[in-house]
PAZAPA-4460 file (N, C-alpha, C; in steps of 0.05 Angstrom, whole numbers, plus 32768, in hexadecimal, padded with zeros to 4 digits):
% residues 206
    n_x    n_y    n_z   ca_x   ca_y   ca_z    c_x    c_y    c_z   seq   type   mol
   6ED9   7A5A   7ACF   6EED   7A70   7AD0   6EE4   7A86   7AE4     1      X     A
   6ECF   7A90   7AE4   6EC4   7A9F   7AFA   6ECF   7A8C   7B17     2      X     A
   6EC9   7A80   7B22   6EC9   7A68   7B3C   6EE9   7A76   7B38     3      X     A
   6F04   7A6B   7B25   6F11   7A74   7B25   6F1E   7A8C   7B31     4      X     A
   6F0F   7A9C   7B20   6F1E   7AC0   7B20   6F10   7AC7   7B3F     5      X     A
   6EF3   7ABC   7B4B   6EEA   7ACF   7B67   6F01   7AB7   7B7C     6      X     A
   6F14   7AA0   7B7E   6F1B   7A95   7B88   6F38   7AA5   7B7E     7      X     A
   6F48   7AB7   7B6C   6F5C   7AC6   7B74   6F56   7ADE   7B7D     8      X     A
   6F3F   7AF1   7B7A   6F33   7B06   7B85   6F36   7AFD   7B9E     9      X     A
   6F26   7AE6   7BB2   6F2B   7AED   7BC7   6F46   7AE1   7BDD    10      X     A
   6F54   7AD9   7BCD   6F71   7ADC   7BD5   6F7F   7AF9   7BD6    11      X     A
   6F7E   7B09   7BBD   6F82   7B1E   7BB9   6F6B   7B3B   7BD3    12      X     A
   6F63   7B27   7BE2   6F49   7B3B   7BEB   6F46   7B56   7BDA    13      X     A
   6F3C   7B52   7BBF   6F2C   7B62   7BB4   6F0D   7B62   7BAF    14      X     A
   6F04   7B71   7BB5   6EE5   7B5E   7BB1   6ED8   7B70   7B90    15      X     A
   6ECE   7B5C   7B83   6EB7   7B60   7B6C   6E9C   7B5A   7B69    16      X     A
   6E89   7B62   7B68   6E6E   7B5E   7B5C   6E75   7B41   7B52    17      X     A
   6E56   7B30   7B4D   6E52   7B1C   7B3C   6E5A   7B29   7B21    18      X     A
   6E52   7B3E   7B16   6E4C   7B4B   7AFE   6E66   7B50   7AF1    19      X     A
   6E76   7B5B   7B01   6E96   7B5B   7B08   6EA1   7B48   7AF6    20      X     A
   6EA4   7B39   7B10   6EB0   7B1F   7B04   6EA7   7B11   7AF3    21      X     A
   6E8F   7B0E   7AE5   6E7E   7B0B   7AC1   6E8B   7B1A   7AB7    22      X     A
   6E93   7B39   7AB7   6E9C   7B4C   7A9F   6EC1   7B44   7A9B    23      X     A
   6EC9   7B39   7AB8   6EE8   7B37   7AB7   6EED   7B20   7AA8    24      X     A
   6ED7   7B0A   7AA7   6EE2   7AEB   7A98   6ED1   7AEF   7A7B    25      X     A
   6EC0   7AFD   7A79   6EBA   7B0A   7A5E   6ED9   7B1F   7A4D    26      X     A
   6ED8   7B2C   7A60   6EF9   7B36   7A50   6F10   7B22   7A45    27      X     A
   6F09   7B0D   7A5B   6F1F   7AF7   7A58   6F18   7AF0   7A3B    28      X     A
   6F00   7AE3   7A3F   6EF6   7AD6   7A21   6EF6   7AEA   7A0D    29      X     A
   6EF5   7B03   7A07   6EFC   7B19   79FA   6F15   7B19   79E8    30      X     A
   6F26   7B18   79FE   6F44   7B17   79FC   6F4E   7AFE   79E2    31      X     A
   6F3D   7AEA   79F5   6F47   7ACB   79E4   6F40   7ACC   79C9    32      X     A
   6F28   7AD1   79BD   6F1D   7AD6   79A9   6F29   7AE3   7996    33      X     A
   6F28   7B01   799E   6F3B   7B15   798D   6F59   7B0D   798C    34      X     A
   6F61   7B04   7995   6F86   7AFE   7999   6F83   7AEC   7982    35      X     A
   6F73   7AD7   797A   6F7E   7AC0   7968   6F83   7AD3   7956    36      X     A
   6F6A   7AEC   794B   6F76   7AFA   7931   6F87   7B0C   7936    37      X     A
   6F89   7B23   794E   6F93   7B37   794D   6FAC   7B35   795F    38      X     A
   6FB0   7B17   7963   6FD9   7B1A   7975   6FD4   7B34   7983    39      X     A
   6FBC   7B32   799C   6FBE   7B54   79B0   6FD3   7B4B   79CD    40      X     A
   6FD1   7B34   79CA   6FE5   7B27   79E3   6FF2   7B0E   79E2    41      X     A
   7008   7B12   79F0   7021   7AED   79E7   700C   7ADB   79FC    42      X     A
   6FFF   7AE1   7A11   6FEF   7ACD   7A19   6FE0   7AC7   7A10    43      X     A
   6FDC   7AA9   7A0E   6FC7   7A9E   79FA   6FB7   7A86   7A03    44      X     A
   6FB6   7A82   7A25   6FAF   7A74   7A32   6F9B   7A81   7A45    45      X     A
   6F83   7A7E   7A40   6F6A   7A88   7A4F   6F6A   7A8E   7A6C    46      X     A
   6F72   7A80   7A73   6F7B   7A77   7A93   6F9A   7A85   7AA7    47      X     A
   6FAD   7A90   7A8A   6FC2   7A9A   7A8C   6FB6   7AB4   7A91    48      X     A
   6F98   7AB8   7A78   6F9C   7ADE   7A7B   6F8B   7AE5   7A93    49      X     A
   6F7A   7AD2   7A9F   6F6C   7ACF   7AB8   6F7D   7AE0   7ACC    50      X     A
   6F9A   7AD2   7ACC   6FAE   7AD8   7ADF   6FBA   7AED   7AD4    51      X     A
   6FC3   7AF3   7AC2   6FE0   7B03   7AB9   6FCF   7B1D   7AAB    52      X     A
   6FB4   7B14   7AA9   6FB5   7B33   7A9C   6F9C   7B3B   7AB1    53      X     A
   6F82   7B29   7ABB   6F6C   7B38   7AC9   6F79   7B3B   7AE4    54      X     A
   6F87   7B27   7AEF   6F8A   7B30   7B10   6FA6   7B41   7B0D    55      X     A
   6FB7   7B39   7AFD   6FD2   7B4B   7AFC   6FD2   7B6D   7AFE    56      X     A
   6FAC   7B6E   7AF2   6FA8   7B91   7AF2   6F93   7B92   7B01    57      X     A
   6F7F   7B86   7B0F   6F6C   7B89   7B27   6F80   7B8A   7B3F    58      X     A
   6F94   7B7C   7B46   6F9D   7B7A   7B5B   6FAE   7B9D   7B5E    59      X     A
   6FB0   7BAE   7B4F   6FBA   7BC6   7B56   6FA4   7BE0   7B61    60      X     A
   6F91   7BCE   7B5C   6F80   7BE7   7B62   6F80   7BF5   7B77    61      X     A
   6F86   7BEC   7B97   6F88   7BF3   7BB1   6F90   7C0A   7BB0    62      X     A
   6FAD   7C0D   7B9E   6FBC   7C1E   7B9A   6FB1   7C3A   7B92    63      X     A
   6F9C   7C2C   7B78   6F9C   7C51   7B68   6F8C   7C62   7B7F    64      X     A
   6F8B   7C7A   7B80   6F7C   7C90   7B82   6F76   7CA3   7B70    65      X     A
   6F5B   7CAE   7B6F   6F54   7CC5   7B5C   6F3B   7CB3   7B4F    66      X     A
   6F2B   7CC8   7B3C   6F1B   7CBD   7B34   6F1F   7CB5   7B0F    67      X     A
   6F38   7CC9   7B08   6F36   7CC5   7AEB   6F55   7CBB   7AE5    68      X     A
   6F52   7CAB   7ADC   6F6D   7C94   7AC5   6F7B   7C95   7AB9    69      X     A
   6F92   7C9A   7A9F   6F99   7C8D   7A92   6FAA   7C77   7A97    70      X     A
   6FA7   7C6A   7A7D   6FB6   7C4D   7A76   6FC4   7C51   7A64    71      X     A
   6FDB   7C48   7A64   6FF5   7C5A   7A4A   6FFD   7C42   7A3D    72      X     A
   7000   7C43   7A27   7008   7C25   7A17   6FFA   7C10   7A29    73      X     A
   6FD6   7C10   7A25   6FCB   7C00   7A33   6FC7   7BE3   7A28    74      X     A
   6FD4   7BE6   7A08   6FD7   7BC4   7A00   6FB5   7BC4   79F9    75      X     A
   6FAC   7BA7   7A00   6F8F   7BA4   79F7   6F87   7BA5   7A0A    76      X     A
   6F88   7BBA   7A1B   6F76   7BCD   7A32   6F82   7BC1   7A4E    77      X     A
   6F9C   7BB7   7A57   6FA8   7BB0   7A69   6FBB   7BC3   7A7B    78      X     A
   6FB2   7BCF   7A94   6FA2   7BC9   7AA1   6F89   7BD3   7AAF    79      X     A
   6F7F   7BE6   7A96   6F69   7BF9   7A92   6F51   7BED   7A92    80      X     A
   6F4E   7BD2   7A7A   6F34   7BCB   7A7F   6F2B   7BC2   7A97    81      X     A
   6F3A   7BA6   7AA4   6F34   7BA2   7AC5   6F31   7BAE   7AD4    82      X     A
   6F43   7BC8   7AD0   6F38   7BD6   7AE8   6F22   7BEC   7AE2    83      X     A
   6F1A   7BEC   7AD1   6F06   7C01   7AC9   6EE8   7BEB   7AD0    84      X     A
   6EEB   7BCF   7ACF   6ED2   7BBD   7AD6   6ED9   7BBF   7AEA    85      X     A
   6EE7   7BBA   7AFB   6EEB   7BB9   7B1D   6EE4   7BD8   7B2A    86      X     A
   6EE5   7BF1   7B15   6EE2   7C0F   7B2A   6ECD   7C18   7B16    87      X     A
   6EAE   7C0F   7B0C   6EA1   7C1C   7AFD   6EA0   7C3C   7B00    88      X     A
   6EA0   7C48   7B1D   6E9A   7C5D   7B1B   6EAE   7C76   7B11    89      X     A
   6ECA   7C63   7B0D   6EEC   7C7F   7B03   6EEC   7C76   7AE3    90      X     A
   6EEF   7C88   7AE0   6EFD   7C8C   7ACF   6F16   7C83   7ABB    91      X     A
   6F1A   7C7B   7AA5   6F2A   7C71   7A99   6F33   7C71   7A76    92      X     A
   6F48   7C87   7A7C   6F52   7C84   7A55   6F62   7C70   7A4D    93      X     A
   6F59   7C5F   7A40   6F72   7C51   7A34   6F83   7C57   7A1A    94      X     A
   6F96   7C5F   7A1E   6FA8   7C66   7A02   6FBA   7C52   79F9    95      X     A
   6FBC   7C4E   79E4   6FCD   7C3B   79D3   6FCD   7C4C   79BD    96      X     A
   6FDF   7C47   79B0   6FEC   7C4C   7991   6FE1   7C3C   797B    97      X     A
   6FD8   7C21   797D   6FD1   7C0F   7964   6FB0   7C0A   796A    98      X     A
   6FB2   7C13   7952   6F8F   7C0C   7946   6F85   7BF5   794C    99      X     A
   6F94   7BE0   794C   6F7B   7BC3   7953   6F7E   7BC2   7975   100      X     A
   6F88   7BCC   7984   6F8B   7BCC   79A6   6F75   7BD8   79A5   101      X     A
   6F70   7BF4   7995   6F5B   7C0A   79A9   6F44   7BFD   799C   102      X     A
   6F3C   7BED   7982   6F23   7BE8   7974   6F1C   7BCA   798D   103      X     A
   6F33   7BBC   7993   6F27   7BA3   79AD   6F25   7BB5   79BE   104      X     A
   6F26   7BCB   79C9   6F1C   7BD6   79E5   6F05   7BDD   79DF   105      X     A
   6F03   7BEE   79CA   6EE2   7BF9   79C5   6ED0   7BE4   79BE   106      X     A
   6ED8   7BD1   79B5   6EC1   7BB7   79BB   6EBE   7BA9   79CC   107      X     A
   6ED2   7BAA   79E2   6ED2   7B9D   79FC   6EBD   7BB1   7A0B   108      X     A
   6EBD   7BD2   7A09   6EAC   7BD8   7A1D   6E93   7BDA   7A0C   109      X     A
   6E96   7BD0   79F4   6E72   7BCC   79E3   6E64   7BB9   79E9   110      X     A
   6E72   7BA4   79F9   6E61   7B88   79F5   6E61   7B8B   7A13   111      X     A
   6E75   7B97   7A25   6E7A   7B97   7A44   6E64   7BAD   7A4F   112      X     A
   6E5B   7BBA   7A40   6E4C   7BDD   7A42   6E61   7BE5   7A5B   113      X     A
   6E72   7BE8   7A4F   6E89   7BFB   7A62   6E83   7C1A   7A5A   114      X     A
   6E79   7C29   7A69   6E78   7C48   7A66   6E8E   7C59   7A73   115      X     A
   6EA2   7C4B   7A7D   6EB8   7C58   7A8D   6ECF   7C5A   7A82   116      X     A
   6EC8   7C52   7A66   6EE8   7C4B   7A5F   6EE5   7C69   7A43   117      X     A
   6EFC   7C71   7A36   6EFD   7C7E   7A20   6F19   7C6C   7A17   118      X     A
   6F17   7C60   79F8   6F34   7C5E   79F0   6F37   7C72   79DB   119      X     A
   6F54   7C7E   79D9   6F5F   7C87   79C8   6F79   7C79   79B8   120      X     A
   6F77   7C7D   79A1   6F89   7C73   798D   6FA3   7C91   798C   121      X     A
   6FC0   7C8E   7998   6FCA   7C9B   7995   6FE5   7C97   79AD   122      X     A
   6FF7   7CAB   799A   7010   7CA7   79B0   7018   7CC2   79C6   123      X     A
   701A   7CB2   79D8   7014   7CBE   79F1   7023   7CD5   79FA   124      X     A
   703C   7CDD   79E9   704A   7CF5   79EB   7036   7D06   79DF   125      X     A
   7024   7D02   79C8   7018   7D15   79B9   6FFD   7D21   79CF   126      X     A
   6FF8   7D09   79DC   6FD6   7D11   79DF   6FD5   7D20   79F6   127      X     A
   6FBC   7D30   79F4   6FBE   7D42   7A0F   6F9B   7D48   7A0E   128      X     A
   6FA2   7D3F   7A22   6F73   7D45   7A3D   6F85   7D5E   7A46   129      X     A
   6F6D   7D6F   7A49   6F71   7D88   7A56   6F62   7D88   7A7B   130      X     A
   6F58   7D74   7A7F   6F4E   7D69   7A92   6F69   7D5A   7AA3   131      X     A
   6F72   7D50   7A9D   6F8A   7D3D   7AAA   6F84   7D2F   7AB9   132      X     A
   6F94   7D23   7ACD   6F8E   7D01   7AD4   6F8F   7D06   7AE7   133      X     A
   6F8F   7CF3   7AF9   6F97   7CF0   7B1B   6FA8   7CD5   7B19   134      X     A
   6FA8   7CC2   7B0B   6FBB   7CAF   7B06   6FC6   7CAE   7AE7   135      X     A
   6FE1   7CAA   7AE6   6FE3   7CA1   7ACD   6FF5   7C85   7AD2   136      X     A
   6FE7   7C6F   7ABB   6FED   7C51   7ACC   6FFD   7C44   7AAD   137      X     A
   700D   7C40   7AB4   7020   7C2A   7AA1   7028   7C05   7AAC   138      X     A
   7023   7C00   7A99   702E   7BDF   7A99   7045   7BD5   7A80   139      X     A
   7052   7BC8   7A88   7064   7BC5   7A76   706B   7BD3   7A66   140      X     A
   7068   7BED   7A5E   7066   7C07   7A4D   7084   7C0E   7A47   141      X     A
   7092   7C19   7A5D   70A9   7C1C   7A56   70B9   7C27   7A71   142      X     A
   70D5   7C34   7A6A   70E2   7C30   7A90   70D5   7C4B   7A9D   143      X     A
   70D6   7C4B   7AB2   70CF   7C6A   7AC6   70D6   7C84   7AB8   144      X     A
   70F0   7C85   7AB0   70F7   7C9B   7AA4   70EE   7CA6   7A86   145      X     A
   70E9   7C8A   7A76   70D2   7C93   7A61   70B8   7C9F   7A67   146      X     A
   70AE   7C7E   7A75   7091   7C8B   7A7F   708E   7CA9   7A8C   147      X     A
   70A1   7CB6   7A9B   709D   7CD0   7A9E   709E   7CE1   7A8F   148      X     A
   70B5   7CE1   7A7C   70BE   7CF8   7A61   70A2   7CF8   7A56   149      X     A
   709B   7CDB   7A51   707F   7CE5   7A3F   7064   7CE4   7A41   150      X     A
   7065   7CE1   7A62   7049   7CE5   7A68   7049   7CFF   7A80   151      X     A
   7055   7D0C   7A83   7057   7D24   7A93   7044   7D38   7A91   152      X     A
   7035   7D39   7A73   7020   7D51   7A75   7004   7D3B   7A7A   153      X     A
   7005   7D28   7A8A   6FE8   7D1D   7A81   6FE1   7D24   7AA2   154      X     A
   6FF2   7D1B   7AB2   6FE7   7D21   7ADB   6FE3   7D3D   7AE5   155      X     A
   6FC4   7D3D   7AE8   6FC3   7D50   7B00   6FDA   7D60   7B14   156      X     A
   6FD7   7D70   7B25   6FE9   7D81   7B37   6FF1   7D68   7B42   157      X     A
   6FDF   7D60   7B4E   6FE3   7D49   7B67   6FD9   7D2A   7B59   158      X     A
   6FDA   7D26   7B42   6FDB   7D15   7B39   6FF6   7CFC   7B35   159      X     A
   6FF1   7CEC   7B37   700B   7CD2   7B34   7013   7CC1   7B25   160      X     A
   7028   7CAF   7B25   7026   7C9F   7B0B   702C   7C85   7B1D   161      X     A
   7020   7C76   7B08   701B   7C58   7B1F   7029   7C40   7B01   162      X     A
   7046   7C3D   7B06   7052   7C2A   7AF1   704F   7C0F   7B05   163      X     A
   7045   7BFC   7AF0   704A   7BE7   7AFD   705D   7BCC   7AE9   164      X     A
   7070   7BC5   7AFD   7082   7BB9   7AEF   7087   7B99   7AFD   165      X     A
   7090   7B90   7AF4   709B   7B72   7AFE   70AA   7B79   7B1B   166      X     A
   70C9   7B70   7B10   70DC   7B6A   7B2A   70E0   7B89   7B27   167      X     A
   70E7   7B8D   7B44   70EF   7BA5   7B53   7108   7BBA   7B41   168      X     A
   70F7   7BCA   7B3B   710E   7BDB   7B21   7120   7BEB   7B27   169      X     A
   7130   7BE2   7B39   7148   7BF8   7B4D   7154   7C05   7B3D   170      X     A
   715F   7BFB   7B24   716A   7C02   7B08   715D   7C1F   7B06   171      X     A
   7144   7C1B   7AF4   713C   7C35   7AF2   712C   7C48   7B0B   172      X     A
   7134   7C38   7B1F   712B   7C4B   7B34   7149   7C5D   7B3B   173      X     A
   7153   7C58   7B31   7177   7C6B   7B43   7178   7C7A   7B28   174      X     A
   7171   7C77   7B10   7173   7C87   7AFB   7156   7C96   7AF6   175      X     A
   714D   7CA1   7B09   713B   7CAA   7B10   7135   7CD1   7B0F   176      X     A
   7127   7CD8   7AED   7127   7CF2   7AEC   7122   7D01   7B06   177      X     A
   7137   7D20   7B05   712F   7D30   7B17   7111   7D3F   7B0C   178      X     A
   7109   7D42   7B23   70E6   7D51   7B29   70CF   7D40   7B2A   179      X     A
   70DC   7D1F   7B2C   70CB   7D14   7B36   70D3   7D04   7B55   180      X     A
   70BF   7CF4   7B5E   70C8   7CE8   7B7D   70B6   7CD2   7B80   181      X     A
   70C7   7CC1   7B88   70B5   7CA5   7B88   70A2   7CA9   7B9F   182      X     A
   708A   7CA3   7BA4   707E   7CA8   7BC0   7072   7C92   7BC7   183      X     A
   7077   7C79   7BB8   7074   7C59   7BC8   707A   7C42   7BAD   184      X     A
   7082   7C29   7BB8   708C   7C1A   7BA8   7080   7BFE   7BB9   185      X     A
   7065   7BF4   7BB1   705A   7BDA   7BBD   705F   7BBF   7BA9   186      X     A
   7065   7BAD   7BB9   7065   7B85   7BA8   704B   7B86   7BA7   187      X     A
   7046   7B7E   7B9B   702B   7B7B   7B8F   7026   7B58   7B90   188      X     A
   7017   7B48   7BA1   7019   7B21   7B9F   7000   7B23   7B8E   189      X     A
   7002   7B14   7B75   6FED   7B19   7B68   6FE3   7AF4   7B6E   190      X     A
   6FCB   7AF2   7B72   6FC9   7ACB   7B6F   6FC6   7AC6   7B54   191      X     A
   6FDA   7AA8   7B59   6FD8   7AA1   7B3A   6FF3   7AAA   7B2F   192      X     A
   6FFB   7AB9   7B30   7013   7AC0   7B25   7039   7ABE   7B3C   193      X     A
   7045   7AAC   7B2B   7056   7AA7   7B3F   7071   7AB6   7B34   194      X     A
   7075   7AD6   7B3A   7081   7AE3   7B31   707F   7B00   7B3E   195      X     A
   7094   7B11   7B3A   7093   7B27   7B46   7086   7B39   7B46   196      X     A
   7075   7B4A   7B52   7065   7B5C   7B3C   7071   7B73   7B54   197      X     A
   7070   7B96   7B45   706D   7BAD   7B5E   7067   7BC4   7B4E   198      X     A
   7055   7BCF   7B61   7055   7BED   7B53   705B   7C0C   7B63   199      X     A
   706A   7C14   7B4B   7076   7C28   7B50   7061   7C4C   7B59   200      X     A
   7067   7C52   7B64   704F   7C68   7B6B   7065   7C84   7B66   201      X     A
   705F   7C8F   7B57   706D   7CAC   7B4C   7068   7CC3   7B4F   202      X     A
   706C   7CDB   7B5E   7063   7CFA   7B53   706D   7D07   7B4C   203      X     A
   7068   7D23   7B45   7073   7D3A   7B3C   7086   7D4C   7B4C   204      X     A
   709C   7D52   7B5A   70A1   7D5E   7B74   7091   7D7E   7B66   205      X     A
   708C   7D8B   7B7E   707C   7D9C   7B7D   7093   7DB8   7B80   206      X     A
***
């Protein structure tokens, strides 16, 4: 599986550590494990989450800027954990709402010695860092205009929100709250995955 995952890495020209890529197919096996009891994901094919869940969230990284994170409805740490092994040195909160998501993250970075990560158990309209972000990153979470209503107090001045979605969301891009502005929208070719991927890049108008 490693041989694997550094053979879509360097299609993706991303590059990882050996160590890296051990902690990313360790997550894999993580994932597989905990899912028989805890249903954390409909993928249930080792090799599927290789693709759909480690490169589907390493391949965005290019994108972020800043040094500190959140992950909003990060599921069982998707796409927070990868990229928190891929950027040891930023920063990363993962928030979810259900207790067995945040108890597999905190044992993923116990056995991973992830020191970059913090999960919280809680919903994301409620919670508030007084620190704030420089990214706030959604996956499958919910449309643009949610994700903004209720993550609006978590970004920095100049902080952004980085949704990433499948096919191209013109839909909720034209129904698009005032006081914000899209400031880039990239396809994302993830290898391995034969499907649309893009992410949306968001700010605050000033």
């Amino acid at each position: 599986m490693e041989e694997q995952l550094k053979q879509y890495l360097q299609q993706a020209d991303i590059t990882l550590t050996d160590q890296q890529v051990q902690q990313q197919v360790a997550l894999v096996g993580l994932l597989d494990k905990w899912n028989k009891a805890y249903n954390l994901t409909s993928v249930r094919n080792p090799n599927d989450m290789l693709t759909r869940h480690i490169m589907d969230s390493v391949t965005v990284r290019p994108y972020l800027h800043g040094q500190r994170f959140i992950d909003v409805g990060t599921g069982p740490g998707l796409p927070g954990l990868p990229l928190a092994i891929a950027e040891p040195d930023k920063e990363f909160v993962l928030l979810d709402s259900l207790g067995k998501r945040i108890r597999f993250i905190r044992q993923v970075c116990h056995e991973l010695k992830l020191d970059n990560v913090t999960a919280v158990q809680a919903r994301v309209e409620e919670y508030q860092d007084e620190t704030q972000f420089d990214g706030v990153i959604s996956r499958a979470f919910a449309s643009l205009n949610d994700m903004l209503s209720w993550c609006q107090h978590l970004p920095k001045k100049n902080g952004k929100f980085y949704a990433l979605k499948g096919l191209y969301p013109q839909d909720e891009l034209d129904e698009l709250t005032e006081g914000f502005e899209v400031d880039d929208i990239q396809q994302i070719n993830v290898p391995g995955i034969d499907a649309s991927r893009h992410i949306v890049i968001i700010s605050k108008r000033s």
